[in-house]
C-alpha positions in Angstrom: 41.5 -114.1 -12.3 40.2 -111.3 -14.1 36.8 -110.6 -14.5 36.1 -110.0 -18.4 32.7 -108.2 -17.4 34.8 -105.3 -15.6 34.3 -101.7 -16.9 34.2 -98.4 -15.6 31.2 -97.6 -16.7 29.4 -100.8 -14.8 31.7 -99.8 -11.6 30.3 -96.6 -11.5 26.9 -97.4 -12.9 25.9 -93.8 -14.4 24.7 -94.8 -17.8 21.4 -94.2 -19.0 21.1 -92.1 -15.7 19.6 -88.8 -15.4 21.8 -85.7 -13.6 20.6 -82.6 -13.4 23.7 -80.3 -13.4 22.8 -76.2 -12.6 25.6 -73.3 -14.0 25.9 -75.8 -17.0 27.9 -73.3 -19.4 30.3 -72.1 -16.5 34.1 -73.5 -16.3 33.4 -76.5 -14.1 29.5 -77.0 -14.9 31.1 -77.6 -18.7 33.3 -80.0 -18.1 30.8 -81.9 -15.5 28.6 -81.7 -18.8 31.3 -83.9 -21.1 32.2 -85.8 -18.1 28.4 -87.4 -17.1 27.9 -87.7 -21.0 31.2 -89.1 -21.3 30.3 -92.0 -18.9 26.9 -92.8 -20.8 24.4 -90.8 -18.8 21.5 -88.4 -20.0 22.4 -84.6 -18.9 19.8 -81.7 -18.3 21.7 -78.5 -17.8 20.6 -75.5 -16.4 22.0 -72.2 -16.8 21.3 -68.0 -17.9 23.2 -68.7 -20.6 24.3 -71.7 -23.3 27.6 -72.7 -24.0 28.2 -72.7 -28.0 30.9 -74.8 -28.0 28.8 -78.4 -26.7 26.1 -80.4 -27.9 24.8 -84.0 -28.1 22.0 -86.1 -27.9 22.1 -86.7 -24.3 22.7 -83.1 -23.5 19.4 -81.2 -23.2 19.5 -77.0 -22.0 16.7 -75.2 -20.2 17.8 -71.5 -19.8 16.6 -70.4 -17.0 16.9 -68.3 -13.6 16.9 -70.8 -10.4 17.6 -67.8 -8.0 13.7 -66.9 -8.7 11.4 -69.6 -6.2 8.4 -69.7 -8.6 10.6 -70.0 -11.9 12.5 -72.7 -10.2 10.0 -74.9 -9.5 8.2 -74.3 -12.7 11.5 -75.8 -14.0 11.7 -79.1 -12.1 8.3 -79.7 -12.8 8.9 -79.4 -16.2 11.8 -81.6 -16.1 10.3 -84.3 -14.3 7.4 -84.0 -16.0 9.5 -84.9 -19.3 12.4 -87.3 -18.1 10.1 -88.7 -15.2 12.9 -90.3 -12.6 16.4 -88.3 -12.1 18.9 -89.6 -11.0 21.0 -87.0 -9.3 20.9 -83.1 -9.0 24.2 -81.2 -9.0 23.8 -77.8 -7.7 26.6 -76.2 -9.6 25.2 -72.0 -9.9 27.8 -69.5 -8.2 28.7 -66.3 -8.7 30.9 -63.8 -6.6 31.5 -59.8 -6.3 35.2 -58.6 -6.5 34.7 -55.3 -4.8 35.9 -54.6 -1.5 33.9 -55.6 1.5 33.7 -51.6 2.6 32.3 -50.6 -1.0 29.7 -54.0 -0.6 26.0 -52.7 -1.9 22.6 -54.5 -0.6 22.2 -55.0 -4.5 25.3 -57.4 -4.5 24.9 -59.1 -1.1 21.1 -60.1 -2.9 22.7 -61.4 -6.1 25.4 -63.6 -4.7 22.9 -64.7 -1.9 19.8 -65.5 -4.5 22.3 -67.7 -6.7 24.7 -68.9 -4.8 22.4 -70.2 -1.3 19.0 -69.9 -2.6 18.9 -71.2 -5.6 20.4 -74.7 -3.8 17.8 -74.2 -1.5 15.0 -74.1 -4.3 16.1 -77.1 -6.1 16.7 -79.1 -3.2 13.3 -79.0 -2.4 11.8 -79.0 -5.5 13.9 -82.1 -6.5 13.1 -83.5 -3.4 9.6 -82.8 -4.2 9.2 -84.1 -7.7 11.2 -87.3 -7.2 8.4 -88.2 -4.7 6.2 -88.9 -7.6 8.7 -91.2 -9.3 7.3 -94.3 -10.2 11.1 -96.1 -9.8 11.9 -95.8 -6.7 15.4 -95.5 -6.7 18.5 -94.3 -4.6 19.4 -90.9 -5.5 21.7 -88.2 -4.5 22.3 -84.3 -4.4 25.5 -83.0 -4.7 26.6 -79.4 -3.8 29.7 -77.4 -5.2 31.0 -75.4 -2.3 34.7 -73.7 -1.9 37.6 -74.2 0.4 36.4 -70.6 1.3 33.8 -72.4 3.3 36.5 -73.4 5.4 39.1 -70.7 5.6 39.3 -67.2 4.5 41.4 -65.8 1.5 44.9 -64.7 2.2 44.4 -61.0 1.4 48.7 -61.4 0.6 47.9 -63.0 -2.7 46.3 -60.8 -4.2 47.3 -57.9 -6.5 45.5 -54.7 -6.8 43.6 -55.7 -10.2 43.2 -59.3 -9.0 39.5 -60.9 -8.5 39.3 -61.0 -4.6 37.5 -63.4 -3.2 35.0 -61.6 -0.9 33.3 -62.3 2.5 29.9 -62.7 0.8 30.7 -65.7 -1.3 32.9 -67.3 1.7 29.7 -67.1 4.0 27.2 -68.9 0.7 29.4 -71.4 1.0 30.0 -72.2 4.6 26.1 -72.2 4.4 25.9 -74.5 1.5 28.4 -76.6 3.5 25.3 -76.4 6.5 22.8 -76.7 3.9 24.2 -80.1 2.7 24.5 -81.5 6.7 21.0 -80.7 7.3 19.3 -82.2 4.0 21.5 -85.2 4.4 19.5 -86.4 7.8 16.7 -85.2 6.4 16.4 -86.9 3.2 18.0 -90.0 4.1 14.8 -91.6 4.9 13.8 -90.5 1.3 16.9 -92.2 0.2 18.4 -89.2 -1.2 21.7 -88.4 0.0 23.6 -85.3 0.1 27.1 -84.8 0.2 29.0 -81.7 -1.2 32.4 -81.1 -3.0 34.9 -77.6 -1.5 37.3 -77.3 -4.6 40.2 -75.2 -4.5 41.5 -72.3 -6.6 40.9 -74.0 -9.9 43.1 -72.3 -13.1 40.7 -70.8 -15.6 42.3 -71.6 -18.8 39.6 -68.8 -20.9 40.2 -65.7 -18.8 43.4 -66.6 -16.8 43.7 -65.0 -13.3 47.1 -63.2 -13.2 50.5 -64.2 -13.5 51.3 -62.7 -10.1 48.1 -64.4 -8.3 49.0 -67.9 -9.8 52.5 -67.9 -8.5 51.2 -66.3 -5.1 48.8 -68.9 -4.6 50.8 -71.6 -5.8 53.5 -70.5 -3.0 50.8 -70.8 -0.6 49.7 -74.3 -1.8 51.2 -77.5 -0.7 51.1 -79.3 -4.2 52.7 -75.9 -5.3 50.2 -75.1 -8.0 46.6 -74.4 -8.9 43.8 -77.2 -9.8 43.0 -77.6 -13.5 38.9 -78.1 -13.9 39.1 -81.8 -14.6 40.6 -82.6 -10.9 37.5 -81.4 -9.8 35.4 -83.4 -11.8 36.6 -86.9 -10.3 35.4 -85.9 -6.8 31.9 -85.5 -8.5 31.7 -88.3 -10.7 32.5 -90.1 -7.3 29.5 -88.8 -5.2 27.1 -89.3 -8.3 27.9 -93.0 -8.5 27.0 -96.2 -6.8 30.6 -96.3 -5.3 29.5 -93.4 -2.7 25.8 -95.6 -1.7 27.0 -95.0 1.9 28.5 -91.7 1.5 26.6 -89.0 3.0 26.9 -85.4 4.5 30.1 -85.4 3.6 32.2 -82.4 2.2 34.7 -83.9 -0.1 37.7 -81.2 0.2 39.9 -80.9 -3.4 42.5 -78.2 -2.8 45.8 -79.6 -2.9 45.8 -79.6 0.5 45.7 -76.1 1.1 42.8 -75.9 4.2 45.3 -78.0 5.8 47.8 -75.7 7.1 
């Protein structure tokens, strides 16, 4: 018998809930945007810069720096402050260096270090921070966007000499963020928060394309013989941030077409 009450928005139970989603203007953090909205929930994003091409009523931006400790937790404050309990905080901020590891400056190791590590740090601990004054006490869960570079390195045969090489900088943020996300998931579980994070794979950046001779190369090297589009991603997410993952936790849900696997 069917049940005429079924719906995926009551499966998954994110409407009316309140995510904050950092790198909100960036290819994924976009479409996490439309997705959460999408599903009936109320989205704070968080980024240096504002798309121009999204708005609604749900959708409220704070520009801001999270890599700085003091600016970050002037920023959950404020946001709690104003939306009182959130739901979910989805540490999205990345950013890489494409130069080679021999030619690496102190200047770059700091940038991709501050947004890519500390910045999850910062809001982590501020979240966890504010959402002790929540007068609803309810579940509530972190998710953190990591990279199947976590887990292996870049195959230096797939990429051409103009290509954007994935470096050893943003490989070792991540397998840290992958640590990060083990260690706050005992730790907050008490505080019934959990913590899982998501590795995607090379994902197709439809905007600034990576080249021809890349996409082929990695497709080659891929099982499923091709790249991830952005909204493959997304499902993995929308997963972890519902009521379908309540006993999910420290877990680093691996989308990559099954390339770490061989």
């Amino acid at each position: 018998m069917t049940n005429k009450k079924f719906s995926i928005e009551n499966f998954y139970k994110l409407k009316n809930k309140k995510i904050i989603i950092t790198g909100s203007s960036g290819q994924l953090g976009s479409e996490l945007v439309k997705a959460f909205i999408n599903f009936g929930s109320i989205v704070i994003g968080i980024d240096i810069k504002k798309s121009k091409n999204f708005s609604h009523k749900n959708f409220y931006f704070i520009k801001a720096d999270i890599s700085n400790s003091s600016k970050n937790k002037a920023i959950f404050q404020k946001i709690f402050k104003k939306f009182k309990n959130i739901s979910c905080l989805i540490n999205n901020a990345g950013v890489a260096v494409f130069s080679p590891f021999e030619k690496r400056s102190e200047k770059e190791l700091d940038y991709v270090i501050d947004v890519n590590l500390k910045s999850y740090f910062y809001s982590i601990k501020n979240f966890e921070k504010y959402s002790n004054n929540d007068n609803k006490k309810e579940n509530k869960n972190i998710i953190n966007i990591s990279s199947i570079y976590s887990l292996i390195s870049p195959d230096p045969k797939i990429y051409s000499k103009n290509d954007r090489k994935s470096s050893e900088i943003y490989g070792m943020t991540k397998s840290a963020v992958n640590q990060l996300t083990k260690y706050f998931a005992v730790h907050l579980a008490k505080k019934n928060i959990r913590v899982n994070c998501v590795s995607p794979g090379g994902i197709f950046n439809r905007k600034k394309p990576q080249s021809k001779s890349f996409v082929k190369k990695y497709s080659k090297r891929n099982p499923m013989n091709r790249m991830a589009e952005t909204s493959e991603i997304v499902g993995g997410v929308i997963y972890l941030a519902s009521n379908c993952s309540s006993y999910t936790n420290g877990h680093n849900l691996i989308i990559d077409g099954g390339m770490s696997s061989w």
